[in-house]
N, C-alpha and C positions, 0 to 999 in steps of 0.2 A: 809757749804754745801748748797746747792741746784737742788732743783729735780722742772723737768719743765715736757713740754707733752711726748719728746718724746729722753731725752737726762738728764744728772746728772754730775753735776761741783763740787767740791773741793778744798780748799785751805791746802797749805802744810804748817807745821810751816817753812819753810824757805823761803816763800811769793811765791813761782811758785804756779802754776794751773794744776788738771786734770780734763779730761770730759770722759766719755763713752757715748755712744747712737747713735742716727742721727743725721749725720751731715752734711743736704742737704744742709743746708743755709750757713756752714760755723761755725754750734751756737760751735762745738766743738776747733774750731781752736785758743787751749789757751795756745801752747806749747811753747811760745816767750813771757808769760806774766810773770813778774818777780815783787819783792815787792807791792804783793798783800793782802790785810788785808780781805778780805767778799767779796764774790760772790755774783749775781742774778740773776736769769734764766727768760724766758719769760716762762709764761704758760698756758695753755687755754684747756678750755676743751676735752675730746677723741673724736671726731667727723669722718665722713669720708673729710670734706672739712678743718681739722685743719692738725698739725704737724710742719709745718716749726717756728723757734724759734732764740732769741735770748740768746745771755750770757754778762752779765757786771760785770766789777771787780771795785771795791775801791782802788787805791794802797795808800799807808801807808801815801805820800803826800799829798793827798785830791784832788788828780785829775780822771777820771776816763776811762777805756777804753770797748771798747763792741765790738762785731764780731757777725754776721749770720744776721736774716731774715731783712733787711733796708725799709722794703715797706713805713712804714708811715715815716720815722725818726729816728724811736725811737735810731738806735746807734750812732744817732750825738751826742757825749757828750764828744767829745775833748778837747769844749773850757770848761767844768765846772775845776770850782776850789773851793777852800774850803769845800770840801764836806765832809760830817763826816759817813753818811749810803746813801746805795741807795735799791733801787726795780727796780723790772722789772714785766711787767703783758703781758698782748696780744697786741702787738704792741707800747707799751710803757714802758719809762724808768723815775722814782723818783729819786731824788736825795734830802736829807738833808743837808742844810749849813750851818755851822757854827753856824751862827748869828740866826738858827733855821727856818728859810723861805724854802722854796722848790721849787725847779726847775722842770722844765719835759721837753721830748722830745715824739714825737710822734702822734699817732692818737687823734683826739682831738673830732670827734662824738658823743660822748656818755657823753662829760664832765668831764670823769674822769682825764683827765691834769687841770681841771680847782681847782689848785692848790695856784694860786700865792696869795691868800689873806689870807693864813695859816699861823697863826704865832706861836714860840713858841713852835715848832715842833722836838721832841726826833728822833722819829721811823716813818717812811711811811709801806706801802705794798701794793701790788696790786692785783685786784681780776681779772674773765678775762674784766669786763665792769665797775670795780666801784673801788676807791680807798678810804685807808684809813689812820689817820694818827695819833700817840699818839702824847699828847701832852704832854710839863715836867709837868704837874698840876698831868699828872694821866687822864686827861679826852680825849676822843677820837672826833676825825673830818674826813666825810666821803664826797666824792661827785661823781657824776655819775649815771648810771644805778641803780635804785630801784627798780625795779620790784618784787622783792620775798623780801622788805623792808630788804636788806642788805644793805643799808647803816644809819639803824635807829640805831644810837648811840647816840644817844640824852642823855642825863643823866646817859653815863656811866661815872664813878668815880673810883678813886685811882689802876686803871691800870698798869702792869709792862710792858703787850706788848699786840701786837693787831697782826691779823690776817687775810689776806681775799682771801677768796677761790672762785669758780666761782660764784657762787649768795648764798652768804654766807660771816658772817664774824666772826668772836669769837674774845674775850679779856681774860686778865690772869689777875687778881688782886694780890694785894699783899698780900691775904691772902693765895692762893693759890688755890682759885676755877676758874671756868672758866665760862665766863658769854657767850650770843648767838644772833646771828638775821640772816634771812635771812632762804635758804633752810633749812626745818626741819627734812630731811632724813640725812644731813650730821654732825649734829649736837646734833643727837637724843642722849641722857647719856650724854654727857656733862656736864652737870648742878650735876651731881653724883661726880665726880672726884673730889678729893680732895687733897691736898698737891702737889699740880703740879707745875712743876719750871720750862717748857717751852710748846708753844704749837703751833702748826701751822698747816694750812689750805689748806687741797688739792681744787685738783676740787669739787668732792662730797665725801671727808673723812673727818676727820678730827685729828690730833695724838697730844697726848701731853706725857709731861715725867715728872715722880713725883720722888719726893726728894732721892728717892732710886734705881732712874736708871731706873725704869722698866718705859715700854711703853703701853700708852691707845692708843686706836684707835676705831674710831664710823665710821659710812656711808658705803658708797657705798665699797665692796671688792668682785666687780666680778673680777676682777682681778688678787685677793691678795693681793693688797695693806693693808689690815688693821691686817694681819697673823703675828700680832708683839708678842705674847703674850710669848714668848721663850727667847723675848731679854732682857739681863743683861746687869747689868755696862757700860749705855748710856747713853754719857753726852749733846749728841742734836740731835734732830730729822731735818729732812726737808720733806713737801709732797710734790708729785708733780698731774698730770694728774689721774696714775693709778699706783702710786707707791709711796714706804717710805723709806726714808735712816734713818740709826740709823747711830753716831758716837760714838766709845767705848772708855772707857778711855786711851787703848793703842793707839791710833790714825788709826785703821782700821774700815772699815766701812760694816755692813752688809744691806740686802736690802728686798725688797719683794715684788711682786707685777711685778718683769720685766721678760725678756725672759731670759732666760741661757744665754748666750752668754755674754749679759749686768749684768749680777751678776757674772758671772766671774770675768769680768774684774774691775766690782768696788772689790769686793775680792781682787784684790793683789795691790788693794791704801794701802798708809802706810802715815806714816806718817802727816796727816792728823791734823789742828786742826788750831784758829786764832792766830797769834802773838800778 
């Protein structure tokens, strides 16, 4: 799954694609994507000059496809091939290859494509100005926008995944704590949670999910995004702008944080989950 500003993507166990939300740019139009293995959504902060977004898919051959907002680039990503994971942030697109180097498309301002001397590279993510990237050691590599020192990764160690949200980023160890840099409103308890098996980074929230299903959430919830505290037998989270998807073991997915309309319609996804 993935949740962006203003729109929410899924992968089906039989590799199709669903989205709900807005879909001025196009970010929704995934009903023609077939052997798809992981979604990414573009995200960027709730603003009144944001909204328009993109969406990219992985499909199972290592090549990748994208639809909606094209201002910078970012869904030129035809010709990639051997890609094993990708991102998506505001106006740009990560991709992982094989050989563990990284590719990008897109806005290139801010330096967060400036990606190509990364090596040895598991997992990327995108924040909306700064990007991040695990590496197989366990240690993490950042570049871009630093201004609230979210991309001080410096001397993180033995990592399972990393995370970055608008000026903010978190990492997950393998002990199962979650470590932090960056905004301290969306981060705040954090460093409390313990036994946590996944975690990821909204705009200004932040949601993780510990070994028993149930879900944390810190920051910003003018929205409702962080009103997770009811959810059971959830085997992954996504944030996104001003909202959280949970996915349940049966492959349906509940939400929080969106209008009616848009939780409706994520309510009757089904089957739901990665091949």
């Amino acid at each position: 799954m993935a949740a962006g500003r203003r729109h929410s993507v899924a992968v089906r166990q039989d590799g199709s694609v669903v989205a709900a939300g807005d879909s001025r740019s196009g970010e929704c139009d995934v009903d023609q994507w077939t052997d798809v293995v992981s979604v990414a959504v573009g995200n960027v902060h709730t603003a009144k000059n944001t909204g328009r977004s993109h969406t990219v898919g992985l499909r199972s051959d290592g090549t990748v496809c994208a639809t909606g907002w094209d201002q910078d680039g970012q869904c030129r990503v035809a010709g990639w091939r051997d890609i094993r994971s990708v991102a998506a942030g505001w106006r740009r697109t990560l991709g992982v290859l094989t050989d563990g180097t990284v590719v990008a498309a897109g806005r290139e301002s801010e330096g967060a494509c400036d990606v190509q001397v990364w090596t040895d590279i598991a997992a990327v993510s995108c924040g909306d100005w700064h990007s991040v990237g695990l590496r197989a050691d366990g240690c993490a590599v950042a570049c871009g926008n630093n201004h609230r020192r979210q991309c001080n990764v410096d001397g993180w160690e033995n990592l399972i995944a990393i995370s970055a949200g608008c000026l903010h980023t978190v990492g997950l160890t393998s002990s199962g704590a979650v470590i932090a840099t960056g905004n301290a409103s969306a981060v705040d308890g954090v460093q409390d949670w313990r036994d946590v098996h996944a975690v990821d980074a909204g705009s200004h929230h932040t949601v993780g999910l510990d070994t028993n299903g149930r879900v944390l959430a810190v920051g910003d919830s003018s929205h409702g995004q962080c009103e997770v505290d009811g959810w059971r037998d959830i085997v992954a989270v996504a944030a996104g702008s001003t909202h959280t998807l949970g996915l349940r073991r049966d492959g349906s997915v509940v939400s929080a944080g969106l209008t009616t309309a848009d939780r409706e319609a994520i309510s009757r996804w089904h089957g739901i989950g990665v091949r």
